[in-house]
Backbone as XML, in Angstrom:
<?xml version="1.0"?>
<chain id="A" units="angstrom">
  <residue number="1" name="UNK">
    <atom name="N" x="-66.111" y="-115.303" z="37.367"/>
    <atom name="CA" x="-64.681" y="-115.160" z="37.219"/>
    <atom name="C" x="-64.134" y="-116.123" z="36.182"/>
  </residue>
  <residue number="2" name="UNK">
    <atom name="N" x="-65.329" y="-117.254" z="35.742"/>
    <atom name="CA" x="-64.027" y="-118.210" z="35.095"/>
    <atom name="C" x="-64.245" y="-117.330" z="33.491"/>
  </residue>
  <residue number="3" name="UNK">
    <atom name="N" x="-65.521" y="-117.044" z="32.992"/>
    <atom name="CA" x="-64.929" y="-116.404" z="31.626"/>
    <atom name="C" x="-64.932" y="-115.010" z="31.205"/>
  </residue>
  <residue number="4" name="UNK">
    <atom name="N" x="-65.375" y="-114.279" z="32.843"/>
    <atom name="CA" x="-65.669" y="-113.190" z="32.807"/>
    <atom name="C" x="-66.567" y="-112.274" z="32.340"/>
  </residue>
  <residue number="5" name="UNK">
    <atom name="N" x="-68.151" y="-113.426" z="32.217"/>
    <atom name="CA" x="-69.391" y="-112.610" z="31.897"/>
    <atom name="C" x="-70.117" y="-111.563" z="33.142"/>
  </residue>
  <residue number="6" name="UNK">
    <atom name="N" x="-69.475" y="-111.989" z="34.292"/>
    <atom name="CA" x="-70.608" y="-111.119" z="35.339"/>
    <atom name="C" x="-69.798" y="-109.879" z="35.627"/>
  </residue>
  <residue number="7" name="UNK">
    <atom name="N" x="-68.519" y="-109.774" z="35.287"/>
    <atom name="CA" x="-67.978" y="-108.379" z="35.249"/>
    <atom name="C" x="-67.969" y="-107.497" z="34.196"/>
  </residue>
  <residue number="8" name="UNK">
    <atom name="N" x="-68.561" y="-108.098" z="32.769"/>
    <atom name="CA" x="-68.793" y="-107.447" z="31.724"/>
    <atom name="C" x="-70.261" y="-107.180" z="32.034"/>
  </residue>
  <residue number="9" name="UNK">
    <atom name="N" x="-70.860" y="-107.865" z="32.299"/>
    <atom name="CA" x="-72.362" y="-107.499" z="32.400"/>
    <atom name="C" x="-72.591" y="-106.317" z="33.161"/>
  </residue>
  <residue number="10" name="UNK">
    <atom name="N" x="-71.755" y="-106.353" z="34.723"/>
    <atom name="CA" x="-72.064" y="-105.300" z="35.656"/>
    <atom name="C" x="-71.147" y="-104.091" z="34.941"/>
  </residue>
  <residue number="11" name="UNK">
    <atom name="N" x="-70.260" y="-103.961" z="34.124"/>
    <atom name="CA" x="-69.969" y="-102.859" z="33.840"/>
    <atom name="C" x="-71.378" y="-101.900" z="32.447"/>
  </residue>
  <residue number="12" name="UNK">
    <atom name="N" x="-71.866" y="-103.513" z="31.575"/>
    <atom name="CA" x="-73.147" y="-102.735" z="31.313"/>
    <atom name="C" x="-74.166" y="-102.342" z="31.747"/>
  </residue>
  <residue number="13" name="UNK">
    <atom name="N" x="-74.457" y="-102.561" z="32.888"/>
    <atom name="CA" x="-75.568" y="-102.616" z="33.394"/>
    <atom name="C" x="-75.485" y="-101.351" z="34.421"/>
  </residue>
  <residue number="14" name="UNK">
    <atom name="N" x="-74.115" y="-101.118" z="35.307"/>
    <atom name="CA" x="-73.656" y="-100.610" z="36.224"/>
    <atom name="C" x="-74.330" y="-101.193" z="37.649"/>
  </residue>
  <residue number="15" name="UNK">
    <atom name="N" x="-74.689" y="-102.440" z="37.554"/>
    <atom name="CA" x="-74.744" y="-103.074" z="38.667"/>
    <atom name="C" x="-73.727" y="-103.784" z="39.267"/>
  </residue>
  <residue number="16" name="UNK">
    <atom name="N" x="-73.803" y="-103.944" z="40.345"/>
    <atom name="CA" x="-72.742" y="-104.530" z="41.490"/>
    <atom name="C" x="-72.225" y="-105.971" z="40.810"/>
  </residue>
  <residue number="17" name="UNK">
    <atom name="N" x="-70.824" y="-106.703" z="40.985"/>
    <atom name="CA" x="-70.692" y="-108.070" z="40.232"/>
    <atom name="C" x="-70.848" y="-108.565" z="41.119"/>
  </residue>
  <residue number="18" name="UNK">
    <atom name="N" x="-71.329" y="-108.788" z="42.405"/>
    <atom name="CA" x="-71.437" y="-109.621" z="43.472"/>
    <atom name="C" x="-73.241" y="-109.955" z="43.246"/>
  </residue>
  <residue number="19" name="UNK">
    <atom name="N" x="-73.924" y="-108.997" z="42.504"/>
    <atom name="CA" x="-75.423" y="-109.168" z="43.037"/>
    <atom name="C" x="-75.402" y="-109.944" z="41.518"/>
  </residue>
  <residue number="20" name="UNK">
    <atom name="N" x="-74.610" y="-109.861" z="40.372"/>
    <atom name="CA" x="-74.700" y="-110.372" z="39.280"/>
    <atom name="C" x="-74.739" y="-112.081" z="39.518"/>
  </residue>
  <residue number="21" name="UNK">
    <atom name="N" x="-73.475" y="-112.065" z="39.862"/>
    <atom name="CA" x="-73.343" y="-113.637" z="40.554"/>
    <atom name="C" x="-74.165" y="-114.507" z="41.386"/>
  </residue>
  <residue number="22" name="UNK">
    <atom name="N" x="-74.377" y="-113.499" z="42.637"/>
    <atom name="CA" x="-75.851" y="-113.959" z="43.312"/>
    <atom name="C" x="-76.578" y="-114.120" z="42.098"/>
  </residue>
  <residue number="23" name="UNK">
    <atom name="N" x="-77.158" y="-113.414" z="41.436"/>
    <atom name="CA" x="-78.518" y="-113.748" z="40.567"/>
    <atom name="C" x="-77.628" y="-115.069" z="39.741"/>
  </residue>
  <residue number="24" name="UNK">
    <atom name="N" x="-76.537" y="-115.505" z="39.287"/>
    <atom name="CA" x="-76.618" y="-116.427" z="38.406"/>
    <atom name="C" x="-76.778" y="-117.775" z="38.540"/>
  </residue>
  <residue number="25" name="UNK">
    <atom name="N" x="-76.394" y="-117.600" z="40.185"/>
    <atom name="CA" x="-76.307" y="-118.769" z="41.096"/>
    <atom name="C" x="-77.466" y="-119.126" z="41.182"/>
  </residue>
  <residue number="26" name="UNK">
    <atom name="N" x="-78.687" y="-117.840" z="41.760"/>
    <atom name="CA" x="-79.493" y="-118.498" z="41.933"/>
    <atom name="C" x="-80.785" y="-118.992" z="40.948"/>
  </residue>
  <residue number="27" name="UNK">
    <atom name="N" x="-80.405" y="-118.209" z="39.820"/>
    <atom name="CA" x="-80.983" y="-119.223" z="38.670"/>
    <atom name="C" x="-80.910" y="-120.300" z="38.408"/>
  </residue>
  <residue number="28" name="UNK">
    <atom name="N" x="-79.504" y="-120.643" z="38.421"/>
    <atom name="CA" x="-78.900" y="-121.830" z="38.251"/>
    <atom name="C" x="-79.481" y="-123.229" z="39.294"/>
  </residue>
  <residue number="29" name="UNK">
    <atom name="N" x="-80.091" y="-122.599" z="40.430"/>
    <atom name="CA" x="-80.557" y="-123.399" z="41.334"/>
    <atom name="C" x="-82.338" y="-123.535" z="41.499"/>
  </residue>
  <residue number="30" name="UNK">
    <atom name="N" x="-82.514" y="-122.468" z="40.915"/>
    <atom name="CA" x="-83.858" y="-122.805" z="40.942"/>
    <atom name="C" x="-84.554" y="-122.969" z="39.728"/>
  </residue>
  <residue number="31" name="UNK">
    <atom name="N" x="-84.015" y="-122.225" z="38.640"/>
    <atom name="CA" x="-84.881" y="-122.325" z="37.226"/>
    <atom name="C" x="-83.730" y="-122.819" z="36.481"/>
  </residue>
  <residue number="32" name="UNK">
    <atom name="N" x="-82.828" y="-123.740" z="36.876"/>
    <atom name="CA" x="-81.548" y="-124.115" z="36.188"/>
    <atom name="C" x="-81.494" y="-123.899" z="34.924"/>
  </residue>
  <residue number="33" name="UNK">
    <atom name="N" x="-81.621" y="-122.212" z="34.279"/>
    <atom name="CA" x="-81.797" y="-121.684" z="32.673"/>
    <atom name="C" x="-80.380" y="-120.554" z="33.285"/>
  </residue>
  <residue number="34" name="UNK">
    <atom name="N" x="-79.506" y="-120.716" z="34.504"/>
    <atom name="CA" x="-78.801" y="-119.849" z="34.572"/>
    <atom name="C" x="-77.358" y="-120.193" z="33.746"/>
  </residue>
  <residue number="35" name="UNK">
    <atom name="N" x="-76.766" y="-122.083" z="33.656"/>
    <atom name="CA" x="-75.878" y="-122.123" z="32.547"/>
    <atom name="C" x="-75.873" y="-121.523" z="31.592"/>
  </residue>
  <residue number="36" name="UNK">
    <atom name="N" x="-77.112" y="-122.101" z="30.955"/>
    <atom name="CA" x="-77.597" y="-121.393" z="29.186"/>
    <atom name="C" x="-77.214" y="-120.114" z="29.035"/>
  </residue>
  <residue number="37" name="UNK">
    <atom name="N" x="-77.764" y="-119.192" z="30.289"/>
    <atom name="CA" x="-77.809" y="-118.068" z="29.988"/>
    <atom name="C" x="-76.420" y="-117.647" z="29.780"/>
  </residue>
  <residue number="38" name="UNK">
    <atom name="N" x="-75.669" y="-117.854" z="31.014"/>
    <atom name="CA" x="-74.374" y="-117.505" z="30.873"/>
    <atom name="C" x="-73.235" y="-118.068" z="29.670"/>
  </residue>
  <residue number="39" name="UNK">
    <atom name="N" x="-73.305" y="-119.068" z="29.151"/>
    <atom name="CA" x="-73.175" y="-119.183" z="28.091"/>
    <atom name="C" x="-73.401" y="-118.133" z="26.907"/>
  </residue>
  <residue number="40" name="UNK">
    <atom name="N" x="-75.022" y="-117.703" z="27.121"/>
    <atom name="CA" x="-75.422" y="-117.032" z="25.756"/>
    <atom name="C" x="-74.450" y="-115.465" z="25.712"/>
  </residue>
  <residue number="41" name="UNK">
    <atom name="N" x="-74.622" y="-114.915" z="26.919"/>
    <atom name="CA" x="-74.104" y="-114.173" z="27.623"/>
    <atom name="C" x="-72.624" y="-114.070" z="27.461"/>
  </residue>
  <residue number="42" name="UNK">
    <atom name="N" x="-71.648" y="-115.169" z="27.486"/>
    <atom name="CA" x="-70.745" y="-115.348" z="27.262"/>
    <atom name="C" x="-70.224" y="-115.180" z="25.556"/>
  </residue>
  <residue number="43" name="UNK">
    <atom name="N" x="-71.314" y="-115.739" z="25.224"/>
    <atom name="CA" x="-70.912" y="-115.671" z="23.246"/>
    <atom name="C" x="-71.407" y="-114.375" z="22.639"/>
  </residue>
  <residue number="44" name="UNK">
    <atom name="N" x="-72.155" y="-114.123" z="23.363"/>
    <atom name="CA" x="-72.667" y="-112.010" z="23.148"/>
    <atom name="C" x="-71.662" y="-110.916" z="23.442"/>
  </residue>
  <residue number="45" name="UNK">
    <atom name="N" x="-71.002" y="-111.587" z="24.399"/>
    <atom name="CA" x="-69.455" y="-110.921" z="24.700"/>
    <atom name="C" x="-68.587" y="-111.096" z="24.426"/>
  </residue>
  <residue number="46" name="UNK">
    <atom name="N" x="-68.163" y="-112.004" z="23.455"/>
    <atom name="CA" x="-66.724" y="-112.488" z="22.677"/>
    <atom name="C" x="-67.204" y="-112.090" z="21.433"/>
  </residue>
  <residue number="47" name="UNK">
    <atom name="N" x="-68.354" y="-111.838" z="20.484"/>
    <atom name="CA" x="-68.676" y="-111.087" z="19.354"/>
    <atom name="C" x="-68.935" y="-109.283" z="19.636"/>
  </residue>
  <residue number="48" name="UNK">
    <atom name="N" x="-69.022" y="-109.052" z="20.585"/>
    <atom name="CA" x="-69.110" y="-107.850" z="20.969"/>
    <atom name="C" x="-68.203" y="-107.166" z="20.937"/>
  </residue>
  <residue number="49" name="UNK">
    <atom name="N" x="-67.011" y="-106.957" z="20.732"/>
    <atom name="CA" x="-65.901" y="-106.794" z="21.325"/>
    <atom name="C" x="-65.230" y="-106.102" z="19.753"/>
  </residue>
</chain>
């Protein structure tokens, strides 16, 4: 919700934004590469546009 990558993602993907989030969280907790990602994720979607 804060920059609005897991609701852009689930509209590409057509997956759920709740299972998006679950997964970012739990990257973030176990292979902590889930910031980065969302970040990258984040700058793929502000040039996308």
């Amino acid at each position: 919700m804060i920059l609005g990558v897991s609701e852009w993602l689930s509209g590409k993907l057509g997956w759920s934004v709740t299972f998006i989030r679950v997964a970012f969280v739990v990257s973030v907790l176990v292979f902590g590469a889930g910031i980065g990602l969302y970040l990258i994720l984040w700058l793929v979607k502000m040039f996308s546009n």
